[in-house]
PDB file of N, CA, C and O in Angstrom:
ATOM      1  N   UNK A   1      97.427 135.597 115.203  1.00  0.00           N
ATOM      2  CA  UNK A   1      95.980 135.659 115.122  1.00  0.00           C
ATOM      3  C   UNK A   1      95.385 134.385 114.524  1.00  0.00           C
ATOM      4  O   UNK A   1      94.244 133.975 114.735  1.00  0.00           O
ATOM      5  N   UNK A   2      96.169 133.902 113.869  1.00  0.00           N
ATOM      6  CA  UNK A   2      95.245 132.814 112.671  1.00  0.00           C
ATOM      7  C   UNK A   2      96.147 131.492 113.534  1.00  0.00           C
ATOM      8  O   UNK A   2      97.345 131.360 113.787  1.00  0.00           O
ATOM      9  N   UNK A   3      95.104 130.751 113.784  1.00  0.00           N
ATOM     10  CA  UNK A   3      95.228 128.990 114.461  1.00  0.00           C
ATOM     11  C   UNK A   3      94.838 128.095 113.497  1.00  0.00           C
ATOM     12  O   UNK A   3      94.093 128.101 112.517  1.00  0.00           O
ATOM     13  N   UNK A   4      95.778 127.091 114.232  1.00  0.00           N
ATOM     14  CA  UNK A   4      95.322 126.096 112.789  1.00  0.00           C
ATOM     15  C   UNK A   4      94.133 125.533 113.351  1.00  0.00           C
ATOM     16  O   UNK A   4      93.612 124.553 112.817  1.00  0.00           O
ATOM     17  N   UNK A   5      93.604 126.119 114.490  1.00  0.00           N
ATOM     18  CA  UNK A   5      91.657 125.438 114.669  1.00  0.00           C
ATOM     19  C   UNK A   5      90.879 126.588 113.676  1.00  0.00           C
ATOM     20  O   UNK A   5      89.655 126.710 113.734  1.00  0.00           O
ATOM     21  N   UNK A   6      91.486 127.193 113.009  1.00  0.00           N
ATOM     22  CA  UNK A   6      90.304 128.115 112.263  1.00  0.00           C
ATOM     23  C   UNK A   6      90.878 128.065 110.796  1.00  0.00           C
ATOM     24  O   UNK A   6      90.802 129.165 110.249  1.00  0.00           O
ATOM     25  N   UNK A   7      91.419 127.100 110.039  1.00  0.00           N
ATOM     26  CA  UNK A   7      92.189 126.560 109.237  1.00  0.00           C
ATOM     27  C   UNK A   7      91.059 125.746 108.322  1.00  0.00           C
ATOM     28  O   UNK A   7      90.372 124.898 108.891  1.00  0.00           O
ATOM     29  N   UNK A   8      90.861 126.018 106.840  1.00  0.00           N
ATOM     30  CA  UNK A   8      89.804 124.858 106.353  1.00  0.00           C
ATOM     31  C   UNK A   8      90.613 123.602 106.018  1.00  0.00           C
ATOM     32  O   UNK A   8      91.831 123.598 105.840  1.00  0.00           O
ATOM     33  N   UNK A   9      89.567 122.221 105.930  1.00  0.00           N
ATOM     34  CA  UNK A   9      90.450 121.251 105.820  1.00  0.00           C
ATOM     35  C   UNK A   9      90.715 121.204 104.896  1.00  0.00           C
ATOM     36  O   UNK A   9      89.859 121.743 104.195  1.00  0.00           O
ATOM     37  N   UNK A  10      91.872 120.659 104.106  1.00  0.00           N
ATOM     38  CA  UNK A  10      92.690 120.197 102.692  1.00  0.00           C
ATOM     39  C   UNK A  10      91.354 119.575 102.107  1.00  0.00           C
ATOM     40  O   UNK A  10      90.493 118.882 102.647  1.00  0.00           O
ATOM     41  N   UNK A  11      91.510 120.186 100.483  1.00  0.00           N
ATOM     42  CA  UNK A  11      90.622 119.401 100.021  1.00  0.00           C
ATOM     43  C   UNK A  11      91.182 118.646  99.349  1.00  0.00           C
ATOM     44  O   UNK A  11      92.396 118.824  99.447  1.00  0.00           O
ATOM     45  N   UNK A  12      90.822 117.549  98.424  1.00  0.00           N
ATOM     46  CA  UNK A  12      91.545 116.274  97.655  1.00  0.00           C
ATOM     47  C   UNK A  12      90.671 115.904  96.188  1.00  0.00           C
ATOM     48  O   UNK A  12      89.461 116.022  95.998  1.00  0.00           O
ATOM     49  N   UNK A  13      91.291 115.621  95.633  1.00  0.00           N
ATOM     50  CA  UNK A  13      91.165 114.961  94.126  1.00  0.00           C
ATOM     51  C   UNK A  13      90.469 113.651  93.662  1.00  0.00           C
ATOM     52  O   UNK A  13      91.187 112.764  93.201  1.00  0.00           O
ATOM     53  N   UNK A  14      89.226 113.475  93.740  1.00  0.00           N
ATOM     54  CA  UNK A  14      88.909 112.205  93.633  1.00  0.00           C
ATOM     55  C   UNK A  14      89.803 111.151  92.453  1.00  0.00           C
ATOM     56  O   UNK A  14      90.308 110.070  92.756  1.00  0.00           O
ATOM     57  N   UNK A  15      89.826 111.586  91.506  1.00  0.00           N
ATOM     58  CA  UNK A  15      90.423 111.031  90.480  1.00  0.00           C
ATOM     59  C   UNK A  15      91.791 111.012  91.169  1.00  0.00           C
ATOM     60  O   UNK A  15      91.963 109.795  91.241  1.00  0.00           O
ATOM     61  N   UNK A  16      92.430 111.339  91.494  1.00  0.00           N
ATOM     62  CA  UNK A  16      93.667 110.984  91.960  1.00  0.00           C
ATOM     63  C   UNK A  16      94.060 109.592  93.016  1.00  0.00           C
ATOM     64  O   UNK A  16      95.081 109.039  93.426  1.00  0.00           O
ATOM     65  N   UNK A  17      92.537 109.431  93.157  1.00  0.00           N
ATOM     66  CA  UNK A  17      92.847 108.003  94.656  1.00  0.00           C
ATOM     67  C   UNK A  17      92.515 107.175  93.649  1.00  0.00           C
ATOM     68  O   UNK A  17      92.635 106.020  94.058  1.00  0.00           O
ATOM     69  N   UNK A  18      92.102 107.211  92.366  1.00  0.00           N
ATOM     70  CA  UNK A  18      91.683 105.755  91.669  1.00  0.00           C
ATOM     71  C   UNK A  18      93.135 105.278  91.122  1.00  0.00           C
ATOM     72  O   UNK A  18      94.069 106.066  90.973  1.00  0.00           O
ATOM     73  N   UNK A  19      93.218 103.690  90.802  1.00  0.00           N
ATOM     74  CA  UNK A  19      94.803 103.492  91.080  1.00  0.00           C
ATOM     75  C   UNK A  19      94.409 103.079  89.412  1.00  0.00           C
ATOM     76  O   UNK A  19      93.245 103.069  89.012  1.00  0.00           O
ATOM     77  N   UNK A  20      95.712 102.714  88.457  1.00  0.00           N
ATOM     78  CA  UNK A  20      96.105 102.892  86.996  1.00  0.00           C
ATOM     79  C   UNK A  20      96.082 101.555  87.025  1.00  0.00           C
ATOM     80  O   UNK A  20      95.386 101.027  86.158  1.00  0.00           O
ATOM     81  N   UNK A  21      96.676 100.820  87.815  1.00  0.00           N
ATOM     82  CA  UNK A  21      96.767  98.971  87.381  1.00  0.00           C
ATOM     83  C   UNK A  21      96.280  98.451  89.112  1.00  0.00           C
ATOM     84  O   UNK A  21      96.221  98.950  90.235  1.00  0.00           O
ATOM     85  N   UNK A  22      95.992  97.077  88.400  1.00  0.00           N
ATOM     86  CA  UNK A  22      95.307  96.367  89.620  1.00  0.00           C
ATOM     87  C   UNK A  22      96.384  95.123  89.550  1.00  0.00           C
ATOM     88  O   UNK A  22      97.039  94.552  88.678  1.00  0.00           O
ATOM     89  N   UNK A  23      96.234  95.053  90.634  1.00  0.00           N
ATOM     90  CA  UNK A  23      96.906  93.038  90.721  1.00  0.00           C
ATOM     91  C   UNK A  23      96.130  92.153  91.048  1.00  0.00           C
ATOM     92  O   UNK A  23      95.688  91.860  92.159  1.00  0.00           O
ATOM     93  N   UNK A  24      95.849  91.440  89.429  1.00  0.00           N
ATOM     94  CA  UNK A  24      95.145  90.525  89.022  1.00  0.00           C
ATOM     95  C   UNK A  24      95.274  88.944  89.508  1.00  0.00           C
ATOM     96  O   UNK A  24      96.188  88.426  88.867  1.00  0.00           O
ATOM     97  N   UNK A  25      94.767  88.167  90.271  1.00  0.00           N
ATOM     98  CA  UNK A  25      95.440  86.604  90.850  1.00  0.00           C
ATOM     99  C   UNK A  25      95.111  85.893  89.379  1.00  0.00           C
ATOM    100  O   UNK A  25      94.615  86.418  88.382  1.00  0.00           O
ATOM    101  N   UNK A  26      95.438  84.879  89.529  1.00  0.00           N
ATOM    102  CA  UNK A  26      95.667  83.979  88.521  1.00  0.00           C
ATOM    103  C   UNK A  26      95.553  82.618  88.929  1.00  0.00           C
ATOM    104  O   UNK A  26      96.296  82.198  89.816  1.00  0.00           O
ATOM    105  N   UNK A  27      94.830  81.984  88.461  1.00  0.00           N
ATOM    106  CA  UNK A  27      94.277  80.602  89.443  1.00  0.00           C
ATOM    107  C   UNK A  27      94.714  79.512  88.005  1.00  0.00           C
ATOM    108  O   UNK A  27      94.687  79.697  86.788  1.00  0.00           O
ATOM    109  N   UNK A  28      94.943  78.828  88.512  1.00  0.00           N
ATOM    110  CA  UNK A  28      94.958  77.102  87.768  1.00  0.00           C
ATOM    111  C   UNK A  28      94.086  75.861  88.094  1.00  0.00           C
ATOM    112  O   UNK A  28      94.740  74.969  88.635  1.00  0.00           O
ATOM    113  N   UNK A  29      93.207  75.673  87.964  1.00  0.00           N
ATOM    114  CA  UNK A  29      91.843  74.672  88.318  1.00  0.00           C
ATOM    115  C   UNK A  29      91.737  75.559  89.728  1.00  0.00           C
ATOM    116  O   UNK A  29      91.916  74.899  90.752  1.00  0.00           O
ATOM    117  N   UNK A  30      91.527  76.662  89.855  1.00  0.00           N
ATOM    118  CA  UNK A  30      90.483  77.199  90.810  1.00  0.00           C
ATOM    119  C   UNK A  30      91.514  77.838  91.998  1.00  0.00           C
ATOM    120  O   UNK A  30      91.094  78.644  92.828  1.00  0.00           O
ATOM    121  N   UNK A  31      93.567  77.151  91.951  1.00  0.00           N
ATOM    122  CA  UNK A  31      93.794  77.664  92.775  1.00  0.00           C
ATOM    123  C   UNK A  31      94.784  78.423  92.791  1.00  0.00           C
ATOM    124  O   UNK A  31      95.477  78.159  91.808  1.00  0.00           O
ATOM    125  N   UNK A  32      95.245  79.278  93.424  1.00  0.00           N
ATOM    126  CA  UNK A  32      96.070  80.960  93.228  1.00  0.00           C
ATOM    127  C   UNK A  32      97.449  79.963  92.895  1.00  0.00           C
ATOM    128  O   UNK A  32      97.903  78.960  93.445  1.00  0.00           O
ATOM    129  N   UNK A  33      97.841  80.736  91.765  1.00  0.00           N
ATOM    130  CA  UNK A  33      99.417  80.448  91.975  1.00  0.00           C
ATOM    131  C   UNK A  33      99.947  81.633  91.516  1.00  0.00           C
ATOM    132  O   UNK A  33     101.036  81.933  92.004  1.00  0.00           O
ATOM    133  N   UNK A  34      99.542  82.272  90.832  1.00  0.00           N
ATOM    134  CA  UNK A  34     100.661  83.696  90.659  1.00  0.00           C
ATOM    135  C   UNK A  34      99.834  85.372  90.798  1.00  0.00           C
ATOM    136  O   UNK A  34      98.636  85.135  90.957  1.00  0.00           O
ATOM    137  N   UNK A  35      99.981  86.295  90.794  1.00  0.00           N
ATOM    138  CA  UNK A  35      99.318  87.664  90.673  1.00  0.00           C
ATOM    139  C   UNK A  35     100.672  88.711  89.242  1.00  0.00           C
ATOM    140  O   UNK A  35     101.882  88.828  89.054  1.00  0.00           O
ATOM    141  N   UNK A  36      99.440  89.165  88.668  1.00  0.00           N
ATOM    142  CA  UNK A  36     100.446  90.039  87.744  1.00  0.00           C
ATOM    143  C   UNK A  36      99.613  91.811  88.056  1.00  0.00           C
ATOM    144  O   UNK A  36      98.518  92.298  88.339  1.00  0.00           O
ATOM    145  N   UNK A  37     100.278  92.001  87.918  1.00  0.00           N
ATOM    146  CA  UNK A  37      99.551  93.721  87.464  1.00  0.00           C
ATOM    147  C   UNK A  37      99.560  94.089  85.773  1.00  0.00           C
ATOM    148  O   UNK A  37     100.386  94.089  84.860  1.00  0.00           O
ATOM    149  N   UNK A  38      98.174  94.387  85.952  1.00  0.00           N
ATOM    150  CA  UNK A  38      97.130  94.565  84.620  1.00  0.00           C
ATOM    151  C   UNK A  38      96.656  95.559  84.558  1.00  0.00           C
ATOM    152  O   UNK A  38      95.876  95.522  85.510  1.00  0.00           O
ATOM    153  N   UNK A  39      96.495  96.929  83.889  1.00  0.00           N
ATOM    154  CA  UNK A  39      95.597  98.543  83.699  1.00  0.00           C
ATOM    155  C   UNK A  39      94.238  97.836  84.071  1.00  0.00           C
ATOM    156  O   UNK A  39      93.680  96.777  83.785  1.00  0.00           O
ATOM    157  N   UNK A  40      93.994  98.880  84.807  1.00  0.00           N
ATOM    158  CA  UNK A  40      92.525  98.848  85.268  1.00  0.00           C
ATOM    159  C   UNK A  40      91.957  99.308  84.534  1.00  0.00           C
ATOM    160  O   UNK A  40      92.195 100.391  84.001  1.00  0.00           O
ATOM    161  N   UNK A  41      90.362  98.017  84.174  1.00  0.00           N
ATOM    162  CA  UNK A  41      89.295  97.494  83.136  1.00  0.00           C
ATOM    163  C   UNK A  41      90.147  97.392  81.930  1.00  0.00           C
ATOM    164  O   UNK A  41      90.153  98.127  80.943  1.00  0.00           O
ATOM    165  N   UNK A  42      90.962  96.205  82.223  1.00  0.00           N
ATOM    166  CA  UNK A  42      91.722  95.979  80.927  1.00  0.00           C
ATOM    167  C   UNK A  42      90.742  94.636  79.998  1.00  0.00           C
ATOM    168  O   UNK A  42      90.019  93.780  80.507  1.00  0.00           O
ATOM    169  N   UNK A  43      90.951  94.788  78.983  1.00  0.00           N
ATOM    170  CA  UNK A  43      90.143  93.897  78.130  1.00  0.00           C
ATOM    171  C   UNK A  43      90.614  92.382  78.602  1.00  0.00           C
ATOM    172  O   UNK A  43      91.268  92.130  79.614  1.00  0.00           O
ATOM    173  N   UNK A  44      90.171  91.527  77.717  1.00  0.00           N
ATOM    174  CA  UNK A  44      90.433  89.876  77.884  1.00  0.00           C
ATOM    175  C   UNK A  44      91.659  89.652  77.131  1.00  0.00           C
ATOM    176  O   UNK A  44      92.411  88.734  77.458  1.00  0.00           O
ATOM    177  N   UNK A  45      91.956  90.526  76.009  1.00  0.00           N
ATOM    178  CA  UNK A  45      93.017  90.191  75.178  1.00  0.00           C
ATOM    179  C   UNK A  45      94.287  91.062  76.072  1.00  0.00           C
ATOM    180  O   UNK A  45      95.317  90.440  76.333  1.00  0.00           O
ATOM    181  N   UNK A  46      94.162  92.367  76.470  1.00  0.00           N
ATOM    182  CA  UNK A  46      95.608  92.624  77.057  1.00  0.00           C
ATOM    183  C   UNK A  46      95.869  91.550  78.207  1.00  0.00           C
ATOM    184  O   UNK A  46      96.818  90.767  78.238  1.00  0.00           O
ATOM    185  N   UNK A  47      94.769  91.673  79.217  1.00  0.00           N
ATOM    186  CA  UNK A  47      94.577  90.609  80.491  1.00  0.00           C
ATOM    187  C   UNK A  47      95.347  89.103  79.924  1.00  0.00           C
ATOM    188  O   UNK A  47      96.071  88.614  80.791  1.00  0.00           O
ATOM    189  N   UNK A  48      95.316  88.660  79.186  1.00  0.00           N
ATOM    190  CA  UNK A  48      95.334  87.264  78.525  1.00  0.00           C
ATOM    191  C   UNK A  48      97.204  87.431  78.100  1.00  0.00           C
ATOM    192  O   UNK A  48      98.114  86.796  78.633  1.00  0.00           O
ATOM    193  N   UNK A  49      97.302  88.246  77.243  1.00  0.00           N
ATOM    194  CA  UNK A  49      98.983  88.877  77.199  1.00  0.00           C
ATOM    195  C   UNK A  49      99.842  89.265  78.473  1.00  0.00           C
ATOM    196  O   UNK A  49     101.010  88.923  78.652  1.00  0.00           O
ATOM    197  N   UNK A  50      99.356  89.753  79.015  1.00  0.00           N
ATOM    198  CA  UNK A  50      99.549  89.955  80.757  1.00  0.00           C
ATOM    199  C   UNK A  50     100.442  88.475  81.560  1.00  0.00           C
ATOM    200  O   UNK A  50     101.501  88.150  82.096  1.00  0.00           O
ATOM    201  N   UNK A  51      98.989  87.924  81.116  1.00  0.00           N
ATOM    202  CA  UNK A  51      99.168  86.393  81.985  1.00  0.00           C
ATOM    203  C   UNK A  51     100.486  85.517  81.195  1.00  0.00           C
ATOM    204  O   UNK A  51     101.605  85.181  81.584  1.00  0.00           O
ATOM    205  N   UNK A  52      99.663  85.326  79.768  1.00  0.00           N
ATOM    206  CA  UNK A  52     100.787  84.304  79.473  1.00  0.00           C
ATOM    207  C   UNK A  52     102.068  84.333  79.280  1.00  0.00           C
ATOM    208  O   UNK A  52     102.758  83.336  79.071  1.00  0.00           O
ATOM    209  N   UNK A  53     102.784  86.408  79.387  1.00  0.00           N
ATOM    210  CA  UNK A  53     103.880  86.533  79.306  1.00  0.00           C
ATOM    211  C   UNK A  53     104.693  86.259  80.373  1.00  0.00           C
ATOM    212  O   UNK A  53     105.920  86.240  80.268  1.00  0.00           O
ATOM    213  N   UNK A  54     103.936  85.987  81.680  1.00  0.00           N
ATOM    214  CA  UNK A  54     104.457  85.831  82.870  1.00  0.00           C
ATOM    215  C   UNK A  54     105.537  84.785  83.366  1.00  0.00           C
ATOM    216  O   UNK A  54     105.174  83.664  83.010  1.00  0.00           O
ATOM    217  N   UNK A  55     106.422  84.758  83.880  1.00  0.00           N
ATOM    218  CA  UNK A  55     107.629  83.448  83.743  1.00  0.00           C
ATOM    219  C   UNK A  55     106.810  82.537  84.956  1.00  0.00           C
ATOM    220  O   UNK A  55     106.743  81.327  84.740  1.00  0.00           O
ATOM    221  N   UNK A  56     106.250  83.007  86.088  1.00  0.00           N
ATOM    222  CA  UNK A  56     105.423  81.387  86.878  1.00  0.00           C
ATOM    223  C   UNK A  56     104.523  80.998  85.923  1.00  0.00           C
ATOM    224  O   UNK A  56     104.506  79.770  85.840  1.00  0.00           O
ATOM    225  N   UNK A  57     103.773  81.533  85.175  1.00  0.00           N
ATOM    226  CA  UNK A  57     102.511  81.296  84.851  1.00  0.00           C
ATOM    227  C   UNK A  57     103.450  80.346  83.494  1.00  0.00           C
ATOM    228  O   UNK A  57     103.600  79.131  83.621  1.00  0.00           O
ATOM    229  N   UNK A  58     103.859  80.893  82.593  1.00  0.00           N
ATOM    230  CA  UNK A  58     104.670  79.927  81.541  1.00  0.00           C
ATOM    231  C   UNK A  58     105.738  78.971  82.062  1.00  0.00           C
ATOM    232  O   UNK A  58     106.392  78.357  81.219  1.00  0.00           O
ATOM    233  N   UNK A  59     106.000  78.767  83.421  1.00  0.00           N
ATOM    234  CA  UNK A  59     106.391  77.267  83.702  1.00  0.00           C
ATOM    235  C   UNK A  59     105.156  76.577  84.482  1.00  0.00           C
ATOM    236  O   UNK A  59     105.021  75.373  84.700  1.00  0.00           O
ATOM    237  N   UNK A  60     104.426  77.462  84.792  1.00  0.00           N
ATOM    238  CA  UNK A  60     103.471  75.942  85.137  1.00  0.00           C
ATOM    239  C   UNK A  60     102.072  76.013  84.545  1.00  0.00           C
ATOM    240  O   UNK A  60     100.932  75.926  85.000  1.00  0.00           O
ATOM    241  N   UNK A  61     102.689  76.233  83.191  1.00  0.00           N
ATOM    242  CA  UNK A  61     101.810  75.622  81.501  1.00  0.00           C
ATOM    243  C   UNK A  61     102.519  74.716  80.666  1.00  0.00           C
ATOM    244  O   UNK A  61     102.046  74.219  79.644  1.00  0.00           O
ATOM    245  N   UNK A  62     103.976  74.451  81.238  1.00  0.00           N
ATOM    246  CA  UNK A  62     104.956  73.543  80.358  1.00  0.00           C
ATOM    247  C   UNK A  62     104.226  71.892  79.917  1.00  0.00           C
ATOM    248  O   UNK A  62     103.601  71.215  80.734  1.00  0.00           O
ATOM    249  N   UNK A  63     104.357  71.678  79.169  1.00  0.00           N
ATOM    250  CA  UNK A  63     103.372  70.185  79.432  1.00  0.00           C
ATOM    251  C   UNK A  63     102.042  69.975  79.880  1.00  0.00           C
ATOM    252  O   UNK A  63     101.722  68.843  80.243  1.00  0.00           O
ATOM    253  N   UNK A  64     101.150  70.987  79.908  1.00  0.00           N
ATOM    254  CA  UNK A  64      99.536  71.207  80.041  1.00  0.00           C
ATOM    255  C   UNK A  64      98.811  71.231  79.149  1.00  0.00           C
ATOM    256  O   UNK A  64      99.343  71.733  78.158  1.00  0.00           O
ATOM    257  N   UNK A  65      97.769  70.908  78.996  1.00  0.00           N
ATOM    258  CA  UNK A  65      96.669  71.284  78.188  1.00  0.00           C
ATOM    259  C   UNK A  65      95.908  72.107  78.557  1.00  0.00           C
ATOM    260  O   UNK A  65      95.359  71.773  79.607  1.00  0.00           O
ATOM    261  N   UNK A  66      95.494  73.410  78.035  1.00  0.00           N
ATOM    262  CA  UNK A  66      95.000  74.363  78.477  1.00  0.00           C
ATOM    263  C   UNK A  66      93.382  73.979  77.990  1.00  0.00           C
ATOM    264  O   UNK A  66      93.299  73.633  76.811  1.00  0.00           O
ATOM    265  N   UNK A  67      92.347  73.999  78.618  1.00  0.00           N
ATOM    266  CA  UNK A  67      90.933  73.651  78.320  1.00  0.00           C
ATOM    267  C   UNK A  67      90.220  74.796  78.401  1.00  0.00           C
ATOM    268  O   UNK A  67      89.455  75.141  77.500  1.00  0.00           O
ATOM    269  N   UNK A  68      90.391  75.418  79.386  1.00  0.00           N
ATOM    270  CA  UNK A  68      89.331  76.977  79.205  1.00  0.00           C
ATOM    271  C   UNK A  68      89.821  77.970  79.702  1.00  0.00           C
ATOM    272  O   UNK A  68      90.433  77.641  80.719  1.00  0.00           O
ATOM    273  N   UNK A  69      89.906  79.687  79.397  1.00  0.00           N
ATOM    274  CA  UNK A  69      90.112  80.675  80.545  1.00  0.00           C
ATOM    275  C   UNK A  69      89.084  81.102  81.181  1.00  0.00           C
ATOM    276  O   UNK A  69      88.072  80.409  81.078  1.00  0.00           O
ATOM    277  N   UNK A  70      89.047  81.768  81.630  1.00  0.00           N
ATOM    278  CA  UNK A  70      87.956  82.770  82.290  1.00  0.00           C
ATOM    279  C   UNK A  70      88.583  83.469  83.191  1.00  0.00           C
ATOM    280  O   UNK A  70      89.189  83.251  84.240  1.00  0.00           O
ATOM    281  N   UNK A  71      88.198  84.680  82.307  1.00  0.00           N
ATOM    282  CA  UNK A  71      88.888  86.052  82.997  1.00  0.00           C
ATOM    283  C   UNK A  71      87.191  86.995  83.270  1.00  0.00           C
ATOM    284  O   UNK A  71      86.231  87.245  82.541  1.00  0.00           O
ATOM    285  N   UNK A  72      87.617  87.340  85.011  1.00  0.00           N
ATOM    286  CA  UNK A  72      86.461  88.405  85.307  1.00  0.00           C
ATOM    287  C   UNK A  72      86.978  90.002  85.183  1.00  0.00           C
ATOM    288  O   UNK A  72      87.837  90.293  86.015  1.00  0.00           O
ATOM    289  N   UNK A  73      86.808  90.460  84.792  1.00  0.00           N
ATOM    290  CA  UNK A  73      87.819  91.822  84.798  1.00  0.00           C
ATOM    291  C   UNK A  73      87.688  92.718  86.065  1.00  0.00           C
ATOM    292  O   UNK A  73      86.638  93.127  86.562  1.00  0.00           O
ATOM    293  N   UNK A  74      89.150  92.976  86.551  1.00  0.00           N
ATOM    294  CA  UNK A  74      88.891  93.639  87.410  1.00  0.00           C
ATOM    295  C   UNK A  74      88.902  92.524  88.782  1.00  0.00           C
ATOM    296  O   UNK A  74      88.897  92.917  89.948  1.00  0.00           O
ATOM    297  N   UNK A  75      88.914  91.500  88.492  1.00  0.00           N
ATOM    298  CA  UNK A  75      89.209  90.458  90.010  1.00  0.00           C
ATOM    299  C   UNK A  75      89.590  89.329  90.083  1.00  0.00           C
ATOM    300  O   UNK A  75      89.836  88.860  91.194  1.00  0.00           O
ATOM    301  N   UNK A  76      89.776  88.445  88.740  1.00  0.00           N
ATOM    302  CA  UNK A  76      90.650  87.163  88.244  1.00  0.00           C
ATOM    303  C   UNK A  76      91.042  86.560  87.088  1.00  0.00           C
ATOM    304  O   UNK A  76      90.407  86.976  86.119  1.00  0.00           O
ATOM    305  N   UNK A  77      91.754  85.835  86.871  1.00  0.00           N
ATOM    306  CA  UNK A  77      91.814  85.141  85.691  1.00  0.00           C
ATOM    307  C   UNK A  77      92.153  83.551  86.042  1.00  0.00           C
ATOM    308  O   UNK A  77      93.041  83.080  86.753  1.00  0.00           O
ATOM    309  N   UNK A  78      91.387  83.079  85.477  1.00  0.00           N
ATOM    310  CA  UNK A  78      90.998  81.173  86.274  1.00  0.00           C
ATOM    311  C   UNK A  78      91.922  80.375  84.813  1.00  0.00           C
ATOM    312  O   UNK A  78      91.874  80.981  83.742  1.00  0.00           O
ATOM    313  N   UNK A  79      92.518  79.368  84.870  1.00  0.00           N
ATOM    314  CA  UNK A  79      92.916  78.897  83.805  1.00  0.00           C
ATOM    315  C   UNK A  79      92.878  77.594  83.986  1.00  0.00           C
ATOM    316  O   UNK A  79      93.752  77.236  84.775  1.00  0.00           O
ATOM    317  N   UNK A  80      91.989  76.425  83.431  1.00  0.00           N
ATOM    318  CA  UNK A  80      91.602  75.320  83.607  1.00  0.00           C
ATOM    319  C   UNK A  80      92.422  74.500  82.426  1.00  0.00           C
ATOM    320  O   UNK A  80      92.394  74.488  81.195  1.00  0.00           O
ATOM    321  N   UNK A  81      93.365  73.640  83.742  1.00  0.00           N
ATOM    322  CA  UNK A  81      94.434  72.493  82.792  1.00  0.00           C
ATOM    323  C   UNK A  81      94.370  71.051  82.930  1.00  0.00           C
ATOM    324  O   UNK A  81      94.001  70.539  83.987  1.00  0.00           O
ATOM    325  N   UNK A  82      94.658  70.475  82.075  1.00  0.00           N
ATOM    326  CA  UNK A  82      94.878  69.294  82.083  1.00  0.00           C
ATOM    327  C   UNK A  82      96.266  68.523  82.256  1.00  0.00           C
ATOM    328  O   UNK A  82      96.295  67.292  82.237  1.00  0.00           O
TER     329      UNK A  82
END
């Protein structure tokens, strides 16, 4: 008697499609060199621990001068070297 045309559709969990960490790019004068995964709306200070624990990102800071960050949360972190 019962069809799956008279079947209601599955319902779903909004909170369940939002994702826990994002993968953050990581730029050096403006251009991509590495991505890490970071908790989503993570502050500047975890974001910043994130980055510099990273093994690309800490070899290509070896011999740099670091001049500014800028982290947008939620879509980059720019790191301007000398």
């Amino acid at each position: 008697n019962n069809t799956i045309s008279y079947e209601k559709w599955p319902t779903y969990d909004k909170a369940k499609t939002i994702d826990d960490e994002i993968e953050l790019p990581v730029q050096f004068n403006g251009k991509l060199k590495a991505t890490v995964m970071v908790p989503m709306d993570a502050s500047e200070d975890i974001a910043k621990e994130v980055v510099h624990n990273n093994e690309t990102v800490c070899s290509l800071l070896e011999g740099k001068n670091i001049v500014k960050e800028i982290y947008v949360r939620n879509k980059i972190y720019n790191i301007v070297v000398r």
